[in-house]
TORPA-4810 file (N, C-alpha, C, O; in nm, 3 decimals):
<nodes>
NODE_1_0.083_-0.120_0.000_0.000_0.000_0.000_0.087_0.126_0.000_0.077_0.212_-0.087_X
NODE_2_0.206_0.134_0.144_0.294_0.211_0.079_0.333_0.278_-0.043_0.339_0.391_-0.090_X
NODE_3_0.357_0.164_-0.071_0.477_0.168_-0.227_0.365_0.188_-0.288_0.323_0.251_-0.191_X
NODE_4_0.252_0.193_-0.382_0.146_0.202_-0.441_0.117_0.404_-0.413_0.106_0.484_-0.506_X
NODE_5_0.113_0.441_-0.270_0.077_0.560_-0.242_0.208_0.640_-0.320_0.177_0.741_-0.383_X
NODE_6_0.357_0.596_-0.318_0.456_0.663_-0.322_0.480_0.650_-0.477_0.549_0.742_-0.522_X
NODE_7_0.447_0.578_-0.548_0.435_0.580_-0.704_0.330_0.662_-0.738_0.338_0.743_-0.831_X
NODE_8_0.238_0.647_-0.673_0.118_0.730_-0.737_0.160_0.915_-0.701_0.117_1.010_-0.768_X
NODE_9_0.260_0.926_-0.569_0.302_1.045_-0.589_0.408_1.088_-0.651_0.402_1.199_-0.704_X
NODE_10_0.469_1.050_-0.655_0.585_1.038_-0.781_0.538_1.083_-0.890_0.571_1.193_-0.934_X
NODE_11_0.469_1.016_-0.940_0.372_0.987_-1.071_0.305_1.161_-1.061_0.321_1.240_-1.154_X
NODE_12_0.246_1.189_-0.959_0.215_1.351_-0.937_0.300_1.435_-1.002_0.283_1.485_-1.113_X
NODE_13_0.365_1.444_-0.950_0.486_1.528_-0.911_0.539_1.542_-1.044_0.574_1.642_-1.107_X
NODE_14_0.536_1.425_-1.071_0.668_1.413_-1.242_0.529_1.489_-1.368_0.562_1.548_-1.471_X
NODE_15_0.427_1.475_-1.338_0.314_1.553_-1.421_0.336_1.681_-1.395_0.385_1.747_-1.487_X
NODE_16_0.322_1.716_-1.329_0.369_1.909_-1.280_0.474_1.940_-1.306_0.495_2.057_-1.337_X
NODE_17_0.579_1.845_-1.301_0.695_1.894_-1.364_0.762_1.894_-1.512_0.871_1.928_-1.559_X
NODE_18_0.641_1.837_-1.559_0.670_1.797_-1.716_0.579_1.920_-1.752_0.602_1.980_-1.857_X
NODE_19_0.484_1.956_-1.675_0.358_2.061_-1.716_0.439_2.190_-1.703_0.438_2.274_-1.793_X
NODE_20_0.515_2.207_-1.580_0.586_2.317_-1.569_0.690_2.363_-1.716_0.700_2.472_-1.774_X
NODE_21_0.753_2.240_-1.740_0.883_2.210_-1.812_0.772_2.261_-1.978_0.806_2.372_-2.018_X
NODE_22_0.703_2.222_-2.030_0.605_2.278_-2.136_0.626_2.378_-2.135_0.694_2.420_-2.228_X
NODE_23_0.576_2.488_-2.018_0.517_2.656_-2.023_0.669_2.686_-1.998_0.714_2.745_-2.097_X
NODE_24_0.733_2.672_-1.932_0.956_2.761_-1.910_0.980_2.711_-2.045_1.045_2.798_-2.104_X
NODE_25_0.962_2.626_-2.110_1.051_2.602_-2.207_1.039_2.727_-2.361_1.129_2.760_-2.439_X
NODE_26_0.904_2.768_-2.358_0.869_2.854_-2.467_0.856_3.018_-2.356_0.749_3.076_-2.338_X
NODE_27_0.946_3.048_-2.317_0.897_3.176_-2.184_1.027_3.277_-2.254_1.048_3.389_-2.207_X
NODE_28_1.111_3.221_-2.372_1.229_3.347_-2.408_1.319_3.367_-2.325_1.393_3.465_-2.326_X
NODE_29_1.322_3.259_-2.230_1.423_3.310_-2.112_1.591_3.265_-2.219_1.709_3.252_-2.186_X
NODE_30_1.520_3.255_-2.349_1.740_3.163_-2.390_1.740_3.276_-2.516_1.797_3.243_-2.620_X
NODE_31_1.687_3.387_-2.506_1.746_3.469_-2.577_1.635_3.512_-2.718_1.524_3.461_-2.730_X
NODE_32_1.690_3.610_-2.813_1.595_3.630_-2.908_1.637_3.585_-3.048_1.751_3.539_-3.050_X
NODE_33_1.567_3.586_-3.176_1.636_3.536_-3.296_1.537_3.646_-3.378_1.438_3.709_-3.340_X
NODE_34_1.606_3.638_-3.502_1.563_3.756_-3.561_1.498_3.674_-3.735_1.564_3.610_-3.816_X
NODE_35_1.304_3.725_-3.743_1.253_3.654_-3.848_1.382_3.705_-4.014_1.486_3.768_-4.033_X
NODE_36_1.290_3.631_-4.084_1.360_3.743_-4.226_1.292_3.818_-4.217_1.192_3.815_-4.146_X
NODE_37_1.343_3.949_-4.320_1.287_4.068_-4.314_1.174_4.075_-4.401_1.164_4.002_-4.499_X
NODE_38_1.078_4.171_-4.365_0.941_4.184_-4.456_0.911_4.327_-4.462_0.911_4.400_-4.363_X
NODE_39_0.889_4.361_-4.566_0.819_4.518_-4.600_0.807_4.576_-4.570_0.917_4.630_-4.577_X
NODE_40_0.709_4.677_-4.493_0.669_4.754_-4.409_0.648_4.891_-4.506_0.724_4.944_-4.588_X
NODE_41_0.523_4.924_-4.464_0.444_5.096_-4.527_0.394_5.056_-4.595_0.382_4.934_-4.604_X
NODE_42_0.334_5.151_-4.688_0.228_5.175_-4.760_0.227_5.249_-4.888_0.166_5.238_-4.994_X
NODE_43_0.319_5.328_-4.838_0.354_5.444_-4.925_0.492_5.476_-4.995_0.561_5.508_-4.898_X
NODE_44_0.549_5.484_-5.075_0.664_5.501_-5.153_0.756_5.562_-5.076_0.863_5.507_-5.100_X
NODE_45_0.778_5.688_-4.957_0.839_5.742_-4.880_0.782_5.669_-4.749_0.893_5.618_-4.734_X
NODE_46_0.720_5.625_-4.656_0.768_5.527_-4.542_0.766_5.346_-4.563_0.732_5.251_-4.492_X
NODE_47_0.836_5.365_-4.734_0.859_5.179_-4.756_0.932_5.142_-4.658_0.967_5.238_-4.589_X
NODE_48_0.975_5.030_-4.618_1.102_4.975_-4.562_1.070_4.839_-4.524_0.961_4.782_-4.526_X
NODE_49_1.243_4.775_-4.471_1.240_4.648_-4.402_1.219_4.633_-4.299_1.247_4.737_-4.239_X
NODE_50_1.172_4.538_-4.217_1.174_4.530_-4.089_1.253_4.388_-4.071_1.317_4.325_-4.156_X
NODE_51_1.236_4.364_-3.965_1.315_4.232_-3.890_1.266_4.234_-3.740_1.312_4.295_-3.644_X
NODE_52_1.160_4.150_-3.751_1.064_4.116_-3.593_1.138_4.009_-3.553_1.178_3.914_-3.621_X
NODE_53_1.159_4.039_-3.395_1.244_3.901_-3.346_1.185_3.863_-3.256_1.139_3.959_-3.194_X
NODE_54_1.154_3.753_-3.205_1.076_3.640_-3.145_1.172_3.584_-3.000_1.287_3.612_-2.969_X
NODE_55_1.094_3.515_-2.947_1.166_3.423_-2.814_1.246_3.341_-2.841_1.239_3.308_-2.959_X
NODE_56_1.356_3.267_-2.759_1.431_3.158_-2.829_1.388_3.041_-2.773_1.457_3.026_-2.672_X
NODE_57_1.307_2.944_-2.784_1.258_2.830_-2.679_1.412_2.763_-2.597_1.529_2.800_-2.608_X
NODE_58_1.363_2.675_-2.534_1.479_2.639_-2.460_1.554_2.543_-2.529_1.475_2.479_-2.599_X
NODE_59_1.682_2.496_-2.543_1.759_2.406_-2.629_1.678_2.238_-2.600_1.641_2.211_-2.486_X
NODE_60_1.665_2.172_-2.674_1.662_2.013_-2.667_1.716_1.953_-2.509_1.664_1.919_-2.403_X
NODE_61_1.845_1.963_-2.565_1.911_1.934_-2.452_1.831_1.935_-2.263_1.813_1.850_-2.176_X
NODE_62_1.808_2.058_-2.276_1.744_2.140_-2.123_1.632_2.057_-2.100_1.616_1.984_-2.003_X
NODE_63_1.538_2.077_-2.217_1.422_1.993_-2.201_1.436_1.888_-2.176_1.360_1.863_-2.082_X
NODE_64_1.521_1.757_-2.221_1.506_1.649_-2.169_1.575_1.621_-2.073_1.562_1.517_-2.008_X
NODE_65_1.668_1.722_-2.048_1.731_1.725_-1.847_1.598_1.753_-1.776_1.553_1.670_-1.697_X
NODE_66_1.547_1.847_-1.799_1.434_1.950_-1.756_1.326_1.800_-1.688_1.296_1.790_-1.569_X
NODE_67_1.285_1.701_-1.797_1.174_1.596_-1.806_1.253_1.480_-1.761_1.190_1.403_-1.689_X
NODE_68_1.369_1.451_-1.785_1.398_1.367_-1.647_1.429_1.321_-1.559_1.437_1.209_-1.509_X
NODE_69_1.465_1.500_-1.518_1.479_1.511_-1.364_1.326_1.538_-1.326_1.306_1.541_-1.204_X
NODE_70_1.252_1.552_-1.379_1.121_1.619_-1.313_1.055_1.464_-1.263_0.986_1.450_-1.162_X
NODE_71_1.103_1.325_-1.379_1.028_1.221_-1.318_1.101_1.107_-1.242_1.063_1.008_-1.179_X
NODE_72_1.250_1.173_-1.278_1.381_1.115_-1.205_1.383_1.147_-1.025_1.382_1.054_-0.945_X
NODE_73_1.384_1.262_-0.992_1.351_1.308_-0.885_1.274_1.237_-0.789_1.304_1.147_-0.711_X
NODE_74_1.154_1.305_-0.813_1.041_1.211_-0.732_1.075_1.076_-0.680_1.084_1.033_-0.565_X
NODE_75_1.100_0.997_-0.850_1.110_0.860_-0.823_1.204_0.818_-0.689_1.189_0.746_-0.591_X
NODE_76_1.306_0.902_-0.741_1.399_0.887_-0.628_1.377_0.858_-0.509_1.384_0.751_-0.448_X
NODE_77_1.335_1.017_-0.466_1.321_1.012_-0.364_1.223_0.958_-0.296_1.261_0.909_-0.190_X
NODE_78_1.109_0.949_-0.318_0.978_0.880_-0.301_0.990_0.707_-0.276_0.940_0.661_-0.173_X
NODE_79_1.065_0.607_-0.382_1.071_0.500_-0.398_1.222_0.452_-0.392_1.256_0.367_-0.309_X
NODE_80_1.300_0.500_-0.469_1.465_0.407_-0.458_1.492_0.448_-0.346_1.485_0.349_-0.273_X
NODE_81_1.526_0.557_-0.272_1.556_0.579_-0.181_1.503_0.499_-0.069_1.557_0.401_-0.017_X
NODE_82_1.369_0.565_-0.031_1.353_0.460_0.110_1.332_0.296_0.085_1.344_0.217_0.179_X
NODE_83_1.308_0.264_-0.013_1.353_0.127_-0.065_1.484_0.116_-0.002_1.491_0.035_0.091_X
NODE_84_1.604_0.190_-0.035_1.743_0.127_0.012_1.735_0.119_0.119_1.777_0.020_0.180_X
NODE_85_1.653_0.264_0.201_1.662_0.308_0.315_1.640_0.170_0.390_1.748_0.143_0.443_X
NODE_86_1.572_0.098_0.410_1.416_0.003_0.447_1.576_-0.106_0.455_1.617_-0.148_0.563_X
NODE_87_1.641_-0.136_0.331_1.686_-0.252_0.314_1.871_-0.204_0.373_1.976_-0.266_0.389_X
NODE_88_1.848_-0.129_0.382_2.000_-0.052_0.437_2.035_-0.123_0.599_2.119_-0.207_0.632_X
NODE_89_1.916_-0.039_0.691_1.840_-0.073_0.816_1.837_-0.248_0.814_1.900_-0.304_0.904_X
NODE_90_1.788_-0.305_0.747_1.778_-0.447_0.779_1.912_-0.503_0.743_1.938_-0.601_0.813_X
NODE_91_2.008_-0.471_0.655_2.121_-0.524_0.669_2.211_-0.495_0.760_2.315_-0.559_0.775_X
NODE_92_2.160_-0.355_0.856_2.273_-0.328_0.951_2.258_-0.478_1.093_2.334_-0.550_1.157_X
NODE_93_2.059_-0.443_1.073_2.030_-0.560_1.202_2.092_-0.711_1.191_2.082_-0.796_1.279_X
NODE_94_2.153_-0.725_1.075_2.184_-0.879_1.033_2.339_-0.888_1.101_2.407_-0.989_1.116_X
NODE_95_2.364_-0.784_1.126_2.559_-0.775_1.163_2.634_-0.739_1.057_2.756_-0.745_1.045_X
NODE_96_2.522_-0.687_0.950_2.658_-0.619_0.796_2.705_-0.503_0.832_2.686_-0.401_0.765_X
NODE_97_2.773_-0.506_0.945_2.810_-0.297_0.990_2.859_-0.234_0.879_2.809_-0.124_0.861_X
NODE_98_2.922_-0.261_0.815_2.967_-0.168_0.704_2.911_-0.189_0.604_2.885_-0.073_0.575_X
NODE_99_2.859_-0.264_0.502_2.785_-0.226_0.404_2.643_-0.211_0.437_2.574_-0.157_0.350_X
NODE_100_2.591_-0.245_0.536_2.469_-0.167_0.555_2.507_-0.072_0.637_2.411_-0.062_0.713_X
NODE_101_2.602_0.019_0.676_2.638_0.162_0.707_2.600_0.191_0.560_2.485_0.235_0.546_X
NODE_102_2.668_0.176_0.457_2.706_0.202_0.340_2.623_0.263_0.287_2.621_0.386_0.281_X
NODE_103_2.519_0.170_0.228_2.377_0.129_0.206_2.268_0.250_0.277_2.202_0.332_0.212_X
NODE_104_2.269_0.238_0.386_2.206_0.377_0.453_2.223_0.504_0.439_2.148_0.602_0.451_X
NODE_105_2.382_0.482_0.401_2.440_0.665_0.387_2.401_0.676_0.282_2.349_0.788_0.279_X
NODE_106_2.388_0.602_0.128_2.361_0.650_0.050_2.206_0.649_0.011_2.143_0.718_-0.069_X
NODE_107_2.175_0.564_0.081_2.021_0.607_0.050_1.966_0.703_0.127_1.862_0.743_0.076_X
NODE_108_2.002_0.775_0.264_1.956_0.901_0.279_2.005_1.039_0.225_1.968_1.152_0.258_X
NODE_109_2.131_0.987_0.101_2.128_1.068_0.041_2.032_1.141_-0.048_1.975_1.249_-0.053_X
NODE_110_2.043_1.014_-0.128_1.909_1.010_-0.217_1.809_1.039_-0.188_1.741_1.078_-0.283_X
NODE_111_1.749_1.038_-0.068_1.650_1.163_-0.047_1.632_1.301_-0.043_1.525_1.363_-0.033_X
NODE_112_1.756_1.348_-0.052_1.737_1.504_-0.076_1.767_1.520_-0.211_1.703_1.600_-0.279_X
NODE_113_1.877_1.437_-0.265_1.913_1.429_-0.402_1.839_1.459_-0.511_1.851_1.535_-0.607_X
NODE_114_1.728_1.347_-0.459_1.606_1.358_-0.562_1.538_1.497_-0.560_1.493_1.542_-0.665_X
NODE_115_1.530_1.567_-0.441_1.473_1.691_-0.480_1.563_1.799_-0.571_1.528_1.870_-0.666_X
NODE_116_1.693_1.782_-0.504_1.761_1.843_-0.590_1.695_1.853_-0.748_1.630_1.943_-0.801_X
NODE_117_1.738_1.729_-0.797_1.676_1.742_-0.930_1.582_1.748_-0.993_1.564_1.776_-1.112_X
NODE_118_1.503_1.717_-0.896_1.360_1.786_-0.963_1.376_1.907_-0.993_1.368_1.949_-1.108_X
NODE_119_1.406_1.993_-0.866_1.421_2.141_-0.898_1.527_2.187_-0.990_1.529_2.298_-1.042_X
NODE_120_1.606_2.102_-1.005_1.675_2.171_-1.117_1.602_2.205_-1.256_1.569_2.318_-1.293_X
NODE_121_1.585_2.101_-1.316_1.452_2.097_-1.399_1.410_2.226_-1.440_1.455_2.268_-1.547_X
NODE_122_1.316_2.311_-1.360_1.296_2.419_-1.359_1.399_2.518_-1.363_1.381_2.609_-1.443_X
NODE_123_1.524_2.521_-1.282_1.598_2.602_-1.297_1.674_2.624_-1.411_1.695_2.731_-1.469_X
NODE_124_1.710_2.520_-1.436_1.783_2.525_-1.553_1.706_2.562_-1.713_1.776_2.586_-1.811_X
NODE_125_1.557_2.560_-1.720_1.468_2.613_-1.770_1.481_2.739_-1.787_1.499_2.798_-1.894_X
NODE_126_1.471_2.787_-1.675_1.502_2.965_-1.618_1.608_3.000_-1.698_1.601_3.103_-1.765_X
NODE_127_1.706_2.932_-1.701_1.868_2.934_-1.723_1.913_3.054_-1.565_1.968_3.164_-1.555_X
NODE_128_1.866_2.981_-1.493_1.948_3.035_-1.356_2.012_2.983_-1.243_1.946_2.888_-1.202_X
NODE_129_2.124_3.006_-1.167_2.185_2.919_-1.099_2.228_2.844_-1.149_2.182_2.734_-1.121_X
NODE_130_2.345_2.847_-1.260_2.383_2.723_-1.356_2.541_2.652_-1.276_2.603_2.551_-1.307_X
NODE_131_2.572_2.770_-1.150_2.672_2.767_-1.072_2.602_2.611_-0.981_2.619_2.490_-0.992_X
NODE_132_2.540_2.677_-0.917_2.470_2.579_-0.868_2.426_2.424_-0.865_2.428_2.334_-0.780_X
NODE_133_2.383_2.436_-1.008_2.319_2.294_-1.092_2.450_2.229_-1.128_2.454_2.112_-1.165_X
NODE_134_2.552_2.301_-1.119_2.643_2.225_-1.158_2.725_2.219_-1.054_2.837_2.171_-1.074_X
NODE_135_2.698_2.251_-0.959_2.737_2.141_-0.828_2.642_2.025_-0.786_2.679_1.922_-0.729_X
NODE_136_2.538_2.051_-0.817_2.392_1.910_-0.776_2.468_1.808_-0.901_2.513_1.696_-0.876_X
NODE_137_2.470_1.856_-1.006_2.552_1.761_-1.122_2.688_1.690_-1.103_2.720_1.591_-1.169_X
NODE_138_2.773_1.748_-1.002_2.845_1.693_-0.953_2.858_1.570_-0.796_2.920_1.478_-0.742_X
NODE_139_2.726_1.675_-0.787_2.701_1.608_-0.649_2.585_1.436_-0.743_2.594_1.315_-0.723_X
NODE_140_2.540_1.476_-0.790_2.477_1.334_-0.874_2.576_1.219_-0.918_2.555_1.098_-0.916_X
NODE_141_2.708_1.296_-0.964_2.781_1.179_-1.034_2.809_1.145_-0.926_2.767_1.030_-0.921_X
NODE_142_2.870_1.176_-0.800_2.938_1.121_-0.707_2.823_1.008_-0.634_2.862_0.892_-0.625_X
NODE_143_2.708_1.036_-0.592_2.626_0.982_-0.524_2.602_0.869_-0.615_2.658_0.775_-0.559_X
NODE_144_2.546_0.823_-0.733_2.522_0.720_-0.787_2.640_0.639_-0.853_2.602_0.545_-0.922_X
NODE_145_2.804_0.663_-0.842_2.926_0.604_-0.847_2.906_0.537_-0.671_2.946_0.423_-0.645_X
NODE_146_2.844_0.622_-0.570_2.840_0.555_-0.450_2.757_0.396_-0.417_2.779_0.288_-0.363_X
NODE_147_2.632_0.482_-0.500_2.605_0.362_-0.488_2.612_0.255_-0.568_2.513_0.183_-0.558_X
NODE_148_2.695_0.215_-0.646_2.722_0.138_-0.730_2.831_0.020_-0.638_2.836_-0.103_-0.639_X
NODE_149_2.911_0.123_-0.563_3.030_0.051_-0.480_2.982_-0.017_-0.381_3.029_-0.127_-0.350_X
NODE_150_2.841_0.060_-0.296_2.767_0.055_-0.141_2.718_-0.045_-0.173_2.735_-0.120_-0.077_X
NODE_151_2.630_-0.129_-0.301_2.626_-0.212_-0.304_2.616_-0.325_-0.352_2.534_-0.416_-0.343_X
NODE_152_2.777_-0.297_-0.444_2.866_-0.411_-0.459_2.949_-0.470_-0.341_2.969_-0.591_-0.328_X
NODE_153_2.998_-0.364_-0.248_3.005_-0.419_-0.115_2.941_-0.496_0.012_2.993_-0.560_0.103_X
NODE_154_2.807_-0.462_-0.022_2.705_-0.569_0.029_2.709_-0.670_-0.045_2.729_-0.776_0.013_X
NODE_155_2.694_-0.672_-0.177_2.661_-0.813_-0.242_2.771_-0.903_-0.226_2.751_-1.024_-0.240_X
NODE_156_2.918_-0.847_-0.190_3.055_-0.925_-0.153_3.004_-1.012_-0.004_3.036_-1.130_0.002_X
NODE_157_2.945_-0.966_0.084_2.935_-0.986_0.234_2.834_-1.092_0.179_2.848_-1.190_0.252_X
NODE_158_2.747_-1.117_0.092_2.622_-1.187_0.128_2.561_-1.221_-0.064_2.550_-1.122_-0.136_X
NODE_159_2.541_-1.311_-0.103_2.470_-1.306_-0.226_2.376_-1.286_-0.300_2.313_-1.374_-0.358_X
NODE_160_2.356_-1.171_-0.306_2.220_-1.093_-0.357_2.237_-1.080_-0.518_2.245_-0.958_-0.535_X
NODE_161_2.246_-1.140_-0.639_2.223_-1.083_-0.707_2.090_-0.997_-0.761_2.110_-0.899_-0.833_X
NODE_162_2.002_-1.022_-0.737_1.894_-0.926_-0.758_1.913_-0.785_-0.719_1.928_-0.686_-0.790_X
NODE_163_1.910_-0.798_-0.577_1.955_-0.655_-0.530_2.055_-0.578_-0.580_2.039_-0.456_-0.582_X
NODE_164_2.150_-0.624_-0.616_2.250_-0.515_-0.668_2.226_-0.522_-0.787_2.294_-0.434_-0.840_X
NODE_165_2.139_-0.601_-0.901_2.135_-0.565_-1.034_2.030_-0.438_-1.010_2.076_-0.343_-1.074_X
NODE_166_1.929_-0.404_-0.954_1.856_-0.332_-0.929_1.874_-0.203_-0.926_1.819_-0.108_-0.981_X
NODE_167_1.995_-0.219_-0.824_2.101_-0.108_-0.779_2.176_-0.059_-0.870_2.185_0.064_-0.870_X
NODE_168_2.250_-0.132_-0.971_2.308_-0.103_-1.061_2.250_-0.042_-1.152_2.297_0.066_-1.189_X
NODE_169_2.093_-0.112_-1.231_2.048_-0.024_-1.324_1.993_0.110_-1.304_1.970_0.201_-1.384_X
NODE_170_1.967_0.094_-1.104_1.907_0.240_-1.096_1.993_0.358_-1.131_1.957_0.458_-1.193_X
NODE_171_2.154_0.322_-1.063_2.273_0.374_-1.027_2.274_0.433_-1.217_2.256_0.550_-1.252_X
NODE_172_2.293_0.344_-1.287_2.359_0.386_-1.459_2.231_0.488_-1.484_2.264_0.598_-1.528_X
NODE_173_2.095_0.468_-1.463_2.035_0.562_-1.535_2.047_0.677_-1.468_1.996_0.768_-1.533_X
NODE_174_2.093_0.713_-1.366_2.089_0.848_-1.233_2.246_0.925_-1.290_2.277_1.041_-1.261_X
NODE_175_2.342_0.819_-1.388_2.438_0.858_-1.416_2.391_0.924_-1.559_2.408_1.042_-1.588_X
NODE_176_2.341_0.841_-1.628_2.308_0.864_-1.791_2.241_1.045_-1.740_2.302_1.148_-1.769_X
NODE_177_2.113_1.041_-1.665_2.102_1.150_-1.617_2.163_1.283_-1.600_2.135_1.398_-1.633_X
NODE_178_2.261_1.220_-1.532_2.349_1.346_-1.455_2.446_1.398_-1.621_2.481_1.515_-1.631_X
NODE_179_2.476_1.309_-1.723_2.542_1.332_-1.860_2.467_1.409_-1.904_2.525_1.510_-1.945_X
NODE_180_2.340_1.410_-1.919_2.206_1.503_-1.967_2.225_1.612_-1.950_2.225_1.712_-2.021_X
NODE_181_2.253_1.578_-1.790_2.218_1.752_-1.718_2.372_1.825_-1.764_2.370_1.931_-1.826_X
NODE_182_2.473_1.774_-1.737_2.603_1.807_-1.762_2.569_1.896_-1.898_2.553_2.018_-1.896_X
NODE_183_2.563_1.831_-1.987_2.577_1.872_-2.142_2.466_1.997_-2.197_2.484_2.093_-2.273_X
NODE_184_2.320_1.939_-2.105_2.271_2.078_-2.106_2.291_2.217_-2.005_2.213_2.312_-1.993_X
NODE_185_2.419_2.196_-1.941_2.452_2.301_-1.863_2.563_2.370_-1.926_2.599_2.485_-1.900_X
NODE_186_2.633_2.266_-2.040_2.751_2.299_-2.107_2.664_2.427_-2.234_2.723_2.533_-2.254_X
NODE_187_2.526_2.399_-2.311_2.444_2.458_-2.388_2.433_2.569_-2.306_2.502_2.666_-2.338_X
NODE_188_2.348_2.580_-2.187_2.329_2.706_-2.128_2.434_2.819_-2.092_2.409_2.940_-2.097_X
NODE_189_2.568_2.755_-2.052_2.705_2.851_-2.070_2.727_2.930_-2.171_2.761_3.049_-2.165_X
NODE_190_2.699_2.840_-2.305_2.699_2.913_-2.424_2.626_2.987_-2.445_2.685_3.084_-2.492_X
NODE_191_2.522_3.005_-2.440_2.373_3.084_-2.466_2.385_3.187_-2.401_2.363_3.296_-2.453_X
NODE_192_2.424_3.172_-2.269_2.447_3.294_-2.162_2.529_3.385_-2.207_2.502_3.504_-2.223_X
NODE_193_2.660_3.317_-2.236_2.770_3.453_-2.304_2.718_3.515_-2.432_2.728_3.638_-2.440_X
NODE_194_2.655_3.440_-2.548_2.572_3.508_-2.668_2.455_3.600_-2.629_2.428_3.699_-2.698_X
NODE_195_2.394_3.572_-2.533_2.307_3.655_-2.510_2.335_3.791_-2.412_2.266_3.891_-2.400_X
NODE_196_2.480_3.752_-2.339_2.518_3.914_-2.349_2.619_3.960_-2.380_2.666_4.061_-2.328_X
NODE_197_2.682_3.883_-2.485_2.718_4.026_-2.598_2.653_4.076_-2.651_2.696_4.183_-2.695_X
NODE_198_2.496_4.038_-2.690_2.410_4.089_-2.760_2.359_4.176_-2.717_2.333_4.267_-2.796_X
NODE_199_2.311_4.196_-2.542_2.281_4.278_-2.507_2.107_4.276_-2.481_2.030_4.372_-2.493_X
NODE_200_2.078_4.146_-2.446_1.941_4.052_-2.523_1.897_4.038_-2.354_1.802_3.961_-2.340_X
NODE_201_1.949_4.099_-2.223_1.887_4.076_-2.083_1.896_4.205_-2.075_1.859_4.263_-1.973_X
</nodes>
């Protein structure tokens, strides 16, 4: 029943943030572009060209950092996390002191983690705090390289393959992730310096 309530909020959450991620993504926050030029007047003395320039939507890239951290997040934190949490705790009670230390530390990471990235999502939408996001981006690679080790070191103490394949595929996609976010933070650097030499904030 738990786990049922915590998917179904997850599942919330990652809708609002995909809904959010829709409306920031077309908001002009990445600068302006300029149509071709068209006519303008009426009259032989006020003929001329114009050049109307428009919003720049947000790069590819952003958006699909943007969408899956928005359903990456949640999940996280909502389900992998206290999942480890749950199974962290029961390996300490068994006498695994150190990999269920392990196991625990990194799954109460992953509970704030996951918010982290949700909110990035949005931020990086904004294109703001890119200082920032790219410490949560650093702080991502490190945490899911953790848990890759936390528990391969359990599975050494005791034979779980299930559990650590679990662990593992959660661990690679939280990484594939964090490459996302990386590369669309590398796009937003760029955009930022073009948009002020231009003089476009």
């Amino acid at each position: 029943m738990i786990t049922l309530l915590s998917l179904s909020l997850a599942a919330c959450l990652g809708v609002v943030a995909l809904l959010t991620t829709h409306g920031r993504a077309r908001d002009g926050r990445w600068g302006l572009r300029e149509l071709a030029p068209e006519r303008a007047g009426s009259s032989p003395y006020r003929e001329g060209m114009l050049r109307a320039r428009v919003p720049v939507g947000a790069p590819p890239s952003a958006r699909v950092s943007a969408v899956f951290h928005g359903l990456w997040g949640p999940f996280t934190s909502l389900v992998l996390a206290p999942a480890g949490l749950i199974y962290g705790l029961a390996t300490l009670s068994d006498g695994q002191g150190l990999s269920g230390l392990l196991v625990t530390a990194v799954s109460i990471d992953g509970l704030v983690l996951g918010i982290a990235l949700m909110v990035s999502g949005a931020q990086l939408l904004n294109r703001e705090s890119l200082d920032r996001l790219t410490s949560i981006a650093v702080w991502s690679a490190v945490h899911h390289g953790a848990v890759i080790f936390a528990f391969a070191a359990d599975a050494m103490t005791r034979p779980r393959g299930a559990v650590f394949a679990t662990a593992l595929v959660g661990a690679l996609l939280g990484l594939l992730g964090t490459g996302v976010l990386t590369r669309a933070l590398g796009v937003a650097a760029h955009r930022s310096t073009l948009i002020a030499l231009r003089g476009e904030e």
